[in-house]
MOPAC internal coordinates of N, CA, C and O (Angstrom, degrees):
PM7 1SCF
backbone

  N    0.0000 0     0.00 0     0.00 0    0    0    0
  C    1.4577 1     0.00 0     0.00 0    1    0    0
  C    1.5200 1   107.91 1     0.00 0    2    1    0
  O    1.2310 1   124.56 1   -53.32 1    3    2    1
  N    1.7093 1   108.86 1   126.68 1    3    2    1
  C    1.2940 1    82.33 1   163.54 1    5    3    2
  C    1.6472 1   112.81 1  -124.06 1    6    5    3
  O    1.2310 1   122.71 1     9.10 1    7    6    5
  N    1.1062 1   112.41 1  -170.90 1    7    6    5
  C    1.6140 1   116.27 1  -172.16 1    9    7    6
  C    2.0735 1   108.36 1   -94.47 1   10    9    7
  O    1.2310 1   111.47 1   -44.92 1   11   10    9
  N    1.1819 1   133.66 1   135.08 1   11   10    9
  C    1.3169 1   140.50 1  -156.09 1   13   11   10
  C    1.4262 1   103.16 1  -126.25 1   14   13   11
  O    1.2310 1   115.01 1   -60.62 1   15   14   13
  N    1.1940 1   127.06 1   119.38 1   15   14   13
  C    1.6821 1   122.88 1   171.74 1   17   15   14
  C    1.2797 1    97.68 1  -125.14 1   18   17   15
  O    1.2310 1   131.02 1   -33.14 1   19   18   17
  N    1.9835 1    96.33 1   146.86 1   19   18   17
  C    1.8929 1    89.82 1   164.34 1   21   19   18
  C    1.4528 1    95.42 1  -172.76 1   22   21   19
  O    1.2310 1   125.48 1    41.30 1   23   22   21
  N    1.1798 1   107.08 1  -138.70 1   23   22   21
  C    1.4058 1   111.95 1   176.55 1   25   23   22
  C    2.0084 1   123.10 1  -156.64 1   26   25   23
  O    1.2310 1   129.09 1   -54.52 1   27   26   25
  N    1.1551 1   100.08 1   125.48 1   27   26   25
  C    1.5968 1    96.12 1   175.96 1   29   27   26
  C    1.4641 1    95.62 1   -75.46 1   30   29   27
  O    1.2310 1   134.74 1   -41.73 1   31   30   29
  N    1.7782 1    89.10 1   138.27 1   31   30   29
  C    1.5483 1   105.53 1   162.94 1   33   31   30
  C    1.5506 1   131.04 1  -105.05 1   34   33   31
  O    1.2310 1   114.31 1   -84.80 1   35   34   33
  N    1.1203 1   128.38 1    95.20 1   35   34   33
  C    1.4291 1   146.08 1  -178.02 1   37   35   34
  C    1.7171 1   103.24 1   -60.85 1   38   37   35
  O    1.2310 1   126.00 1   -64.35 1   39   38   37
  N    1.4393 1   106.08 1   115.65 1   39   38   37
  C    1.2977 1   117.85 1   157.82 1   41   39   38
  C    1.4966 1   116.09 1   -84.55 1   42   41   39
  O    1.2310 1   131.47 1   -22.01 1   43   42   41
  N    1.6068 1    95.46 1   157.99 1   43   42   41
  C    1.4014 1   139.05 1  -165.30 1   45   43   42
  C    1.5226 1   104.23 1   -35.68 1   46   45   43
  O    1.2310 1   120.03 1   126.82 1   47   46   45
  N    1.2139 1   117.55 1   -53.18 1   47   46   45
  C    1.5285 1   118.25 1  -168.96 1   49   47   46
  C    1.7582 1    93.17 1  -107.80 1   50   49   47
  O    1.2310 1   120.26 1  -119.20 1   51   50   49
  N    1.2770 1   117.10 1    60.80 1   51   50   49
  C    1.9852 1   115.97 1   164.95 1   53   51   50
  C    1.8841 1    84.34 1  -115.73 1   54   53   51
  O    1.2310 1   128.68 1   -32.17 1   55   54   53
  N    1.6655 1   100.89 1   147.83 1   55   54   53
  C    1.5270 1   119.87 1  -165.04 1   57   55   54
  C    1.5161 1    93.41 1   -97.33 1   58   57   55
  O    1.2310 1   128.40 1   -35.45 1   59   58   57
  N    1.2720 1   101.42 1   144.55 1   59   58   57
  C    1.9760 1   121.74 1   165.54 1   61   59   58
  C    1.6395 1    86.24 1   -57.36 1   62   61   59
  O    1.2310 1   135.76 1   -63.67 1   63   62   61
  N    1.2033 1    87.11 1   116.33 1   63   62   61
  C    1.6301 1   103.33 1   165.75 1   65   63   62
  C    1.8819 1   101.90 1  -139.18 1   66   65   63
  O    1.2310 1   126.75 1   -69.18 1   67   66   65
  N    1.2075 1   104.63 1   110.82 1   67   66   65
  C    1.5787 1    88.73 1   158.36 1   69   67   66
  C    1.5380 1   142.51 1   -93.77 1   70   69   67
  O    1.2310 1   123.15 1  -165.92 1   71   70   69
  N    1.3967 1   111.57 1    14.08 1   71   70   69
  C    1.3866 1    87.08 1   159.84 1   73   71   70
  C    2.0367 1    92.38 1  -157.39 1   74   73   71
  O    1.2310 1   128.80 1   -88.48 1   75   74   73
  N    1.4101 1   100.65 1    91.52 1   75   74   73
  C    1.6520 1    97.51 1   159.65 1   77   75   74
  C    1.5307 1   109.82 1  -127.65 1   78   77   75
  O    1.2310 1   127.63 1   -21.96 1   79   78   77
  N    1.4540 1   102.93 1   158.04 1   79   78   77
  C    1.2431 1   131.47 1   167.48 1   81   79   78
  C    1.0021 1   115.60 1   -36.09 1   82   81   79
  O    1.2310 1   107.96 1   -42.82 1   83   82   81
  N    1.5199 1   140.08 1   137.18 1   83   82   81
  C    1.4714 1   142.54 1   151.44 1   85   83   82
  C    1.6037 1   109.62 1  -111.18 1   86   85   83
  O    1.2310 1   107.52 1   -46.76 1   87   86   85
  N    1.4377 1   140.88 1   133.24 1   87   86   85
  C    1.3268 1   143.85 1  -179.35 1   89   87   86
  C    1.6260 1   104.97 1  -120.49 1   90   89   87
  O    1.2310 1   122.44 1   -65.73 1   91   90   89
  N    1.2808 1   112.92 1   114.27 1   91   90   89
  C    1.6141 1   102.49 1  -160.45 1   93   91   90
  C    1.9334 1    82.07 1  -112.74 1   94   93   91
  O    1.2310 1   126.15 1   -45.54 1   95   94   93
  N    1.0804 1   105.79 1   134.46 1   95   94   93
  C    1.7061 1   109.92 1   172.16 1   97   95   94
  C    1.0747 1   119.82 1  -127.88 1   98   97   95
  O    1.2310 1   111.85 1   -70.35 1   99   98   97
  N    1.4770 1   132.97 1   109.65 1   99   98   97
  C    1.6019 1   126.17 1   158.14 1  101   99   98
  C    1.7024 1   115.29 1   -42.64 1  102  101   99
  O    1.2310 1   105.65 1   -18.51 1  103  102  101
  N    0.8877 1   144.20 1   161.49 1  103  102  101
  C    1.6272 1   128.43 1  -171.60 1  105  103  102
  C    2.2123 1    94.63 1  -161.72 1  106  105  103
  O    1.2310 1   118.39 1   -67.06 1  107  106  105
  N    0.8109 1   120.67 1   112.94 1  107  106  105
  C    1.5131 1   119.98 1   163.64 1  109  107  106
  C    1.4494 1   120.54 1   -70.52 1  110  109  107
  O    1.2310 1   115.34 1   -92.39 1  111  110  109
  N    1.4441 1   126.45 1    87.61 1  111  110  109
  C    1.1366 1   135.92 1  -166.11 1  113  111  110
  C    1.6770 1   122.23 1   -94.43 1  114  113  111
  O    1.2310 1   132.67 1  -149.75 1  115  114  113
  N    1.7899 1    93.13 1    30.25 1  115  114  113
  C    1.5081 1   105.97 1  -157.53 1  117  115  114
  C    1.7075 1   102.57 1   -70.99 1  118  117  115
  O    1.2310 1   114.43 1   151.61 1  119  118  117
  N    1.7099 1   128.16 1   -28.39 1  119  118  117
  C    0.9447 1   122.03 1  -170.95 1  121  119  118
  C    1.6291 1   119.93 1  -114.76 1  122  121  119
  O    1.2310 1   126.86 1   -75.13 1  123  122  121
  N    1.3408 1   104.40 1   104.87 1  123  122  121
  C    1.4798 1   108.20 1   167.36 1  125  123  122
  C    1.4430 1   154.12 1   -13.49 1  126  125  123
  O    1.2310 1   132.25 1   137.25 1  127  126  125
  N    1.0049 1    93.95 1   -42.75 1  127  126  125
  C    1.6428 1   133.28 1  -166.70 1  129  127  126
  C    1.6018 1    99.91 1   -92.84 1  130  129  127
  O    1.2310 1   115.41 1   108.74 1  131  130  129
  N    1.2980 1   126.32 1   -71.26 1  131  130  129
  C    1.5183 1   140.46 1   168.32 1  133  131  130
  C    1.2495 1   126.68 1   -47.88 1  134  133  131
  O    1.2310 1   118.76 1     4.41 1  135  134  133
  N    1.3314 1   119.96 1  -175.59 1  135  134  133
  C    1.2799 1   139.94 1   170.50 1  137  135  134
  C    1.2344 1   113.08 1   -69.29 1  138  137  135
  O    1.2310 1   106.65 1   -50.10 1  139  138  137
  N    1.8581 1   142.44 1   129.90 1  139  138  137
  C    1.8394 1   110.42 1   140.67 1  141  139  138
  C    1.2379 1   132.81 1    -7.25 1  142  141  139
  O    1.2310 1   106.11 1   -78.50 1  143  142  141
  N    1.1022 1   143.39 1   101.50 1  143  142  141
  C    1.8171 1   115.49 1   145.78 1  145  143  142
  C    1.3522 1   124.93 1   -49.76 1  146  145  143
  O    1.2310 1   116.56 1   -14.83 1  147  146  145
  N    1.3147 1   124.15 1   165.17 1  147  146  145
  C    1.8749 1   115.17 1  -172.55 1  149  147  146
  C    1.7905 1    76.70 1  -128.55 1  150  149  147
  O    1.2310 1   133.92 1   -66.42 1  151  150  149
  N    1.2108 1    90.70 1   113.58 1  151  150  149
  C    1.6361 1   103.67 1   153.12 1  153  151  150
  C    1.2099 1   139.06 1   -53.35 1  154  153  151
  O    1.2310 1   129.43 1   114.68 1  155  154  153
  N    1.7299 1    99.43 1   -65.32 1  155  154  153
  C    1.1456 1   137.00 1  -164.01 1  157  155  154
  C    1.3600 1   123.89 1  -149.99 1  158  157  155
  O    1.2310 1   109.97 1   -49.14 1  159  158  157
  N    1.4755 1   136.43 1   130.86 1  159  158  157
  C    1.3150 1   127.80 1   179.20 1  161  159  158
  C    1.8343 1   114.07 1  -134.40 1  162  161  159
  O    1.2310 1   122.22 1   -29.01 1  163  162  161
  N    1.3275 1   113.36 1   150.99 1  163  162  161
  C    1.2665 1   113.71 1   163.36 1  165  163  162
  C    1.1851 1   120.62 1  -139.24 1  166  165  163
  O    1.2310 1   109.08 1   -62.26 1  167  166  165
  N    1.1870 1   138.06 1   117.74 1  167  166  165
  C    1.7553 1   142.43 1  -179.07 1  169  167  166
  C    1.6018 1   106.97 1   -96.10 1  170  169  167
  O    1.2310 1   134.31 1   -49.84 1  171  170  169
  N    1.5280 1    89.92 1   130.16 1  171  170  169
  C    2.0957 1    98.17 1  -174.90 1  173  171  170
  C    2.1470 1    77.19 1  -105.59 1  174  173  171
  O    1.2310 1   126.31 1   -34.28 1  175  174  173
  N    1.1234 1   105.47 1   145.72 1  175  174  173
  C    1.8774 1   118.59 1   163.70 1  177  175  174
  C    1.6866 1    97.13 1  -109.61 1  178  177  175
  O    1.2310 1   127.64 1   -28.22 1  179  178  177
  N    1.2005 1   102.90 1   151.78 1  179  178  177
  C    1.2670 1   125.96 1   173.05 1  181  179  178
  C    1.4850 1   124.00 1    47.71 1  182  181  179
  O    1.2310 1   126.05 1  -120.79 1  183  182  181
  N    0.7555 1   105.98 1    59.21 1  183  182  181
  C    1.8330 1   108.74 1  -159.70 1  185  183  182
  C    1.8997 1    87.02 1  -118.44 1  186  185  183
  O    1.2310 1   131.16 1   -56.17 1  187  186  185
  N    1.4477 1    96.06 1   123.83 1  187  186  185
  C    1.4772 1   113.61 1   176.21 1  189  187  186
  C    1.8181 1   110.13 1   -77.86 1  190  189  187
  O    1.2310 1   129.54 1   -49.92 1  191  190  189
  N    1.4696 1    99.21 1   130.08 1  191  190  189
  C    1.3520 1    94.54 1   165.94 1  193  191  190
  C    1.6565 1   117.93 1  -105.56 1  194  193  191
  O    1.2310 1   121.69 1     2.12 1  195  194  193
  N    1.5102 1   114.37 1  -177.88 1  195  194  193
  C    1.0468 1   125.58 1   176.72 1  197  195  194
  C    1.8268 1   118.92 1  -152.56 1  198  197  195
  O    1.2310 1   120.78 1   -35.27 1  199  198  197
  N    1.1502 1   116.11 1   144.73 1  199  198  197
  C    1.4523 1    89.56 1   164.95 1  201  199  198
  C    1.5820 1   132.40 1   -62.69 1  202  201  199
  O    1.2310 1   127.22 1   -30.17 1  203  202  201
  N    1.4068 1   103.72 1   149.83 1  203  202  201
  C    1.4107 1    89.81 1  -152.36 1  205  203  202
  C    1.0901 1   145.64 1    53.35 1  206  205  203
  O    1.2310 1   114.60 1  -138.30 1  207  206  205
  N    1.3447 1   127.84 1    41.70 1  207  206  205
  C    1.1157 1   139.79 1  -145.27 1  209  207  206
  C    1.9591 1    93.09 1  -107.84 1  210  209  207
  O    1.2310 1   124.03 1    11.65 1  211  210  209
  N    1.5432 1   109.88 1  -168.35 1  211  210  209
  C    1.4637 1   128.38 1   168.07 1  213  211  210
  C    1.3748 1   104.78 1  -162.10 1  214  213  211
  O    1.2310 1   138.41 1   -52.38 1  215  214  213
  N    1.2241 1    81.93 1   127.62 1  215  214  213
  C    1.7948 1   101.09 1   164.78 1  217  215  214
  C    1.2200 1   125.90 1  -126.01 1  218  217  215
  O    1.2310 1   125.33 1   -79.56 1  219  218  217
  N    1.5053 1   107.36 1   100.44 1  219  218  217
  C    1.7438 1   119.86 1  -166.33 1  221  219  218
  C    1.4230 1   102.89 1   -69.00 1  222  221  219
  O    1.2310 1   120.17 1   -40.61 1  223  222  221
  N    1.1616 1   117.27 1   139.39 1  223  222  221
  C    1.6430 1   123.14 1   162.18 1  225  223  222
  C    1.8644 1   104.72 1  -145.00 1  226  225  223
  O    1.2310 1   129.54 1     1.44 1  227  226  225
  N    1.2379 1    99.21 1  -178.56 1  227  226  225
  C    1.4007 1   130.37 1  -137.27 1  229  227  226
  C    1.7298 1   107.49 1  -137.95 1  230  229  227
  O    1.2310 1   112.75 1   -75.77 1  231  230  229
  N    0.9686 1   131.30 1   104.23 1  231  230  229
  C    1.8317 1   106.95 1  -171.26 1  233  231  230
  C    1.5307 1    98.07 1  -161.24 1  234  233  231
  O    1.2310 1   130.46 1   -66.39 1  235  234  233
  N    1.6423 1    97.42 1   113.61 1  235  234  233
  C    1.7302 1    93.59 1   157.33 1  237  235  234
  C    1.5874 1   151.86 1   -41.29 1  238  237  235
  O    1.2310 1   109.22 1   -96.48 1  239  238  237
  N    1.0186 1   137.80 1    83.52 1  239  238  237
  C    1.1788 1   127.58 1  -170.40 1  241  239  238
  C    1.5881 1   141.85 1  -123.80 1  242  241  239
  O    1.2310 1   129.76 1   -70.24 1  243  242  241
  N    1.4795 1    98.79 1   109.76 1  243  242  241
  C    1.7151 1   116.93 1  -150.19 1  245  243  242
  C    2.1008 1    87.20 1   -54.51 1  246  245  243
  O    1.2310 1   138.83 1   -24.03 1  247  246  245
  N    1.9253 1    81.11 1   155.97 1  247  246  245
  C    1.6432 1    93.98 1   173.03 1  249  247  246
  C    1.3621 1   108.72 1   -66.10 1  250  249  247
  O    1.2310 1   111.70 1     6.22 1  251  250  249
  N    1.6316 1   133.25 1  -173.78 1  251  250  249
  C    0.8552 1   144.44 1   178.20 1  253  251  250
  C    1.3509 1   122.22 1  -117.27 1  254  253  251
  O    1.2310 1   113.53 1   -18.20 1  255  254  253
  N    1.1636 1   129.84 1   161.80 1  255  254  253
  C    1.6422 1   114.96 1   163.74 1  257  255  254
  C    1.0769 1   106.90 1   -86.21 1  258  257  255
  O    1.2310 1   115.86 1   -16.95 1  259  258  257
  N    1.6455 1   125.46 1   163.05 1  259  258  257
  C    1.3427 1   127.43 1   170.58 1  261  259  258
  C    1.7465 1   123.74 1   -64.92 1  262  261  259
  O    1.2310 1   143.11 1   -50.99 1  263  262  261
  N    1.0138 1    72.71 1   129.01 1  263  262  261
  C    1.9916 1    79.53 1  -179.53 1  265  263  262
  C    2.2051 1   108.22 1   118.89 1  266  265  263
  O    1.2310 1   133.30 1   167.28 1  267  266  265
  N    1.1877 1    91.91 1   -12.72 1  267  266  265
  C    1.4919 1   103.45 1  -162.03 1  269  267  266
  C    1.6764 1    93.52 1   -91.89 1  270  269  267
  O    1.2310 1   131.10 1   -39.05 1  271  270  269
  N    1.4230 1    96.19 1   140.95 1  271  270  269
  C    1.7877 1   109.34 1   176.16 1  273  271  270
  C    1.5670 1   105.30 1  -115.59 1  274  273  271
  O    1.2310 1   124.95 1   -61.40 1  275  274  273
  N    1.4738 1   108.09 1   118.60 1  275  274  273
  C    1.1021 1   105.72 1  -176.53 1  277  275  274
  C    2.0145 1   108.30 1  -107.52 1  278  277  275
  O    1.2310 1   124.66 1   -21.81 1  279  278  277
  N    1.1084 1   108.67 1   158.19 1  279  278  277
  C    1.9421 1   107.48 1  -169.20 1  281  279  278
  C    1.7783 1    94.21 1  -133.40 1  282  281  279
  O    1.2310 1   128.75 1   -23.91 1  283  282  281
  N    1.3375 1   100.74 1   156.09 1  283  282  281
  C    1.2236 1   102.94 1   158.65 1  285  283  282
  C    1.9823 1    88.21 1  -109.42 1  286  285  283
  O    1.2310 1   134.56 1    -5.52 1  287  286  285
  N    1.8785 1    89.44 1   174.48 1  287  286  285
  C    1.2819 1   100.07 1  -163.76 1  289  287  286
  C    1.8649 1    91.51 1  -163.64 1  290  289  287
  O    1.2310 1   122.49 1   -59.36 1  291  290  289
  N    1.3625 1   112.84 1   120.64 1  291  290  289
  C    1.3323 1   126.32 1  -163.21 1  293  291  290
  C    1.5495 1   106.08 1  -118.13 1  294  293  291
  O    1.2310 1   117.16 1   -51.52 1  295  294  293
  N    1.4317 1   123.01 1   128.48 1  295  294  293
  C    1.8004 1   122.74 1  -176.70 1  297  295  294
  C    1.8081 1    73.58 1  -124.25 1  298  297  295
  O    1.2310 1   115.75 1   -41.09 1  299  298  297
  N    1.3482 1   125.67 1   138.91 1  299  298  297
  C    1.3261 1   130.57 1   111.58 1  301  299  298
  C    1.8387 1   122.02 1  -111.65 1  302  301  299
  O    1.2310 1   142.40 1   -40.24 1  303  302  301
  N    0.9969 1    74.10 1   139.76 1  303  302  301
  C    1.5630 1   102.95 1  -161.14 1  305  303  302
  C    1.5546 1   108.03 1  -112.33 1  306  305  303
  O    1.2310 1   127.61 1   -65.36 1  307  306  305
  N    1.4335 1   102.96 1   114.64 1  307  306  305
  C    1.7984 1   123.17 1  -153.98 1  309  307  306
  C    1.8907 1    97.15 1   -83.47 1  310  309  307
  O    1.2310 1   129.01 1   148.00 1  311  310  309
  N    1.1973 1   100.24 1   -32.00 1  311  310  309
  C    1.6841 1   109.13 1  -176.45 1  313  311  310
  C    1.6274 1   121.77 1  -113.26 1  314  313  311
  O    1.2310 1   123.05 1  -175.46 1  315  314  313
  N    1.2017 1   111.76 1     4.54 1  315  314  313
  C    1.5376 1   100.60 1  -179.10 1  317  315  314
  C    1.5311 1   112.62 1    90.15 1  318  317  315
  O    1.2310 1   118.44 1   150.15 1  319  318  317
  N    1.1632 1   120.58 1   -29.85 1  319  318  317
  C    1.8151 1   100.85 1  -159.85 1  321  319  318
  C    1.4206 1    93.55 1   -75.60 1  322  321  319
  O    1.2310 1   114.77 1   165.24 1  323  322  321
  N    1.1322 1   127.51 1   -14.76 1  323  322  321
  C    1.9003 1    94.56 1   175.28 1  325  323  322
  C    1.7203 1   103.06 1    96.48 1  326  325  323
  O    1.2310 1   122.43 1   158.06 1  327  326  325
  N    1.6921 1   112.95 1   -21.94 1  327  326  325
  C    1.7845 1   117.37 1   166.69 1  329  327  326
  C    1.9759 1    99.40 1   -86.77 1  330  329  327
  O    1.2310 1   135.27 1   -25.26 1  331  330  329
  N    1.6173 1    88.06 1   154.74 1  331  330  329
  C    1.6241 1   101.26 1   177.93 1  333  331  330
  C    2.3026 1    95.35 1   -77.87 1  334  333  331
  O    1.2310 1   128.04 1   -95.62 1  335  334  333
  N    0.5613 1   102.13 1    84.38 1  335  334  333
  C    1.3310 1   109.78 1   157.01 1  337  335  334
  C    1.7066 1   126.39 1   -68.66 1  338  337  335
  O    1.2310 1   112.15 1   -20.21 1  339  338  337
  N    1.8332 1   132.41 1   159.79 1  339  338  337
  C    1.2798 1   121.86 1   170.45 1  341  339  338
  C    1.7491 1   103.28 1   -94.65 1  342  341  339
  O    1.2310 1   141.72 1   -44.08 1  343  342  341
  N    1.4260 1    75.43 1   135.92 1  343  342  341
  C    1.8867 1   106.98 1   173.80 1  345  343  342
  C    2.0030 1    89.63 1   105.98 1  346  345  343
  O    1.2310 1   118.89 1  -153.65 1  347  346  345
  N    1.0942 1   119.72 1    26.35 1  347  346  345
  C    1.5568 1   115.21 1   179.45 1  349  347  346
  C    1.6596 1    86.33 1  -101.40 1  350  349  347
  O    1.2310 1   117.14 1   -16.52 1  351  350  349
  N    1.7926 1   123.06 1   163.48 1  351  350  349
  C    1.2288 1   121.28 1   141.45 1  353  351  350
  C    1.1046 1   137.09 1  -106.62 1  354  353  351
  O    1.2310 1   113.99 1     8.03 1  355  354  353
  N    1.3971 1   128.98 1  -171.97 1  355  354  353
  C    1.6183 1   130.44 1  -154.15 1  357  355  354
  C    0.7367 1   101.25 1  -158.37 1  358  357  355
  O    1.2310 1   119.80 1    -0.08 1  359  358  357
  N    1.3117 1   117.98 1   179.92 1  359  358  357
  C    1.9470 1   151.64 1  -177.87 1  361  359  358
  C    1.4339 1    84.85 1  -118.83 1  362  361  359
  O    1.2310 1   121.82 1   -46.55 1  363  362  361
  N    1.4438 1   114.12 1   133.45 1  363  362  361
  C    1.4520 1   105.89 1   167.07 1  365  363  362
  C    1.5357 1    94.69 1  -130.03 1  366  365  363
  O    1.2310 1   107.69 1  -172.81 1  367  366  365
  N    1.5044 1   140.58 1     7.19 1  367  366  365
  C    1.4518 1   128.98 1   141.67 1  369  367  366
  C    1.3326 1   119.95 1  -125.30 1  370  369  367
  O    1.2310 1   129.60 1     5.44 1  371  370  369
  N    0.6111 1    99.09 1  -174.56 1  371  370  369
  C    1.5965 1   126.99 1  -172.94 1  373  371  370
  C    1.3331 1   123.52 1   -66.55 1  374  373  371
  O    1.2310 1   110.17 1  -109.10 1  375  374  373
  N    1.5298 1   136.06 1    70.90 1  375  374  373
  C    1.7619 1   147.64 1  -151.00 1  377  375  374
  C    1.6341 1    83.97 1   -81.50 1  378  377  375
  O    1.2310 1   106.67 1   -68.11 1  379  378  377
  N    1.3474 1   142.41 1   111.89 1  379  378  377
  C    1.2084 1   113.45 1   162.00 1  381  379  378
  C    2.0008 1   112.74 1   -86.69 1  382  381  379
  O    1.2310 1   127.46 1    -6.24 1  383  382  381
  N    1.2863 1   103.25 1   173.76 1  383  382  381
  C    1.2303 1   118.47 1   160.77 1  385  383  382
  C    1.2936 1   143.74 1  -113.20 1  386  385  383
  O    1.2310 1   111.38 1  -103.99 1  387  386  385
  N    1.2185 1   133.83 1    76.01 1  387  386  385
  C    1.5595 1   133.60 1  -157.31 1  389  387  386
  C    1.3308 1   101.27 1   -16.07 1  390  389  387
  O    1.2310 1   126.83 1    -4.11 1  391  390  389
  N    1.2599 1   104.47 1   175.89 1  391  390  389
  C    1.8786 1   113.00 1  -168.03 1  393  391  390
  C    1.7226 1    92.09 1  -100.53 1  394  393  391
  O    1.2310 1   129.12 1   145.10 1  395  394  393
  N    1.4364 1   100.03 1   -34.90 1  395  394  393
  C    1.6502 1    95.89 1  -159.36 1  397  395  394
  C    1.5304 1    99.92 1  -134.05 1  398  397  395
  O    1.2310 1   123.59 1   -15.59 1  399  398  397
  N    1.1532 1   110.72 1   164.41 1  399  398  397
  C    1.3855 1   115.13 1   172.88 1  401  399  398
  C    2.2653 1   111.94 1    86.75 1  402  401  399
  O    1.2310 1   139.36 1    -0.93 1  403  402  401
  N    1.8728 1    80.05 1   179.07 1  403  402  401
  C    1.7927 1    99.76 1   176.71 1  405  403  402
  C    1.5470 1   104.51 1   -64.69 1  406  405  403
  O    1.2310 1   113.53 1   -16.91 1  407  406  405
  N    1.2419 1   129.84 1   163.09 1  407  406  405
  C    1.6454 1   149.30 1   168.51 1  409  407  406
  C    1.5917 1   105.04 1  -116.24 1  410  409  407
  O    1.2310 1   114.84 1   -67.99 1  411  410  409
  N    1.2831 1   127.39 1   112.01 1  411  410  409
  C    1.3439 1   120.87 1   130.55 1  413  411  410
  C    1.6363 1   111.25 1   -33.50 1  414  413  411
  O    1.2310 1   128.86 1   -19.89 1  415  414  413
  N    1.8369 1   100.53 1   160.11 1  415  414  413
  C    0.8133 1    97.22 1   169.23 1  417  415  414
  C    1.5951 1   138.74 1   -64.69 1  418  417  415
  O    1.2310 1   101.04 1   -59.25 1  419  418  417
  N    1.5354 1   152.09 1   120.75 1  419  418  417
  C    0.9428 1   127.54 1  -158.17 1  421  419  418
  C    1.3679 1   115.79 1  -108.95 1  422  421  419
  O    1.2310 1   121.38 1   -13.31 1  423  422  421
  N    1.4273 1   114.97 1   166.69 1  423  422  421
  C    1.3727 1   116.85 1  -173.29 1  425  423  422
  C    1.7656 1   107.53 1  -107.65 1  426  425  423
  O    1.2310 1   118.88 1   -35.62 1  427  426  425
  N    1.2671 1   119.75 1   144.38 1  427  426  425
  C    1.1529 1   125.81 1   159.74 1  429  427  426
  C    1.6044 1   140.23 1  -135.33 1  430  429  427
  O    1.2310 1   123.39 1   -72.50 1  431  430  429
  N    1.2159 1   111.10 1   107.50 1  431  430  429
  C    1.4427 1   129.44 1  -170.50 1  433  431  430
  C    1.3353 1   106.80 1   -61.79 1  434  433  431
  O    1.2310 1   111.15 1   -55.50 1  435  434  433
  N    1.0546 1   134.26 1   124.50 1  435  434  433
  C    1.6252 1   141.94 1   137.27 1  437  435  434
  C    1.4540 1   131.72 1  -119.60 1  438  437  435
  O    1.2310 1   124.06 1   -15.45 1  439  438  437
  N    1.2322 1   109.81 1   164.55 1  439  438  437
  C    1.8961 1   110.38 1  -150.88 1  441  439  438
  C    1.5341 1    79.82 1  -132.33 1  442  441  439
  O    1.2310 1   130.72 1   -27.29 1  443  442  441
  N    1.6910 1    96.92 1   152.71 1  443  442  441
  C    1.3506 1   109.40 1   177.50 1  445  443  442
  C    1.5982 1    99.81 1   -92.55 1  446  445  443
  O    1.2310 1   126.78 1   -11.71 1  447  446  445
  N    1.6802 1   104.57 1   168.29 1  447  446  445
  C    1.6072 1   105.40 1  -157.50 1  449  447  446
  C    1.7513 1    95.60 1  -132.63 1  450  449  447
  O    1.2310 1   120.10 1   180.00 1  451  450  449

């Protein structure tokens, strides 16, 4: 296992909200055809946004076998229910995660929906 630091990146037009959900997910996106697998997950509560904002997190994340594509995959969630709702944000590509090895710190973009 190793340990992952970085930062979500909040675009220009995300609303002062003080207290929504963030759901940060490792996701194995090795097969085409299928569903994600969810590896791994971590939920931050109440975390204030801003435009342009950053939200540092912290998240374990086991190696991979070879051949396997691993993604991060970001929900903040403006209301709590835990559904992708509009005015929630997202990941709208594809962050990968090396299979093996240390991480720089990484960055992650999401767009409001």
């Amino acid at each position: 296992m190793r340990i992952v630091t970085g930062d979500i990146i909040l675009p220009a037009d995300t609303p002062n909200i003080q207290f929504a959900d963030v759901l940060i997910e490792v996701r194995d996106i090795s097969d085409a055809d299928a569903p994600s697998q969810l590896i791994k997950e971590k939920r931050l509560h109440k975390v204030q946004l801003k435009p342009k904002g950053l939200i540092h997190f912290k998240i374990n994340v086991p190696e991979a076998e070879a051949g396997r594509i691993l993604s991060f995959r970001v929900h903040i969630n403006k209301d709590g229910s835990g559904r992708v709702n509009e005015g929630d944000l997202l990941t709208t590509s594809i962050i990968p995660i090396p299979s093996k090895g240390s991480l720089d710190e990484i960055k992650i973009p999401v767009a409001l929906i």
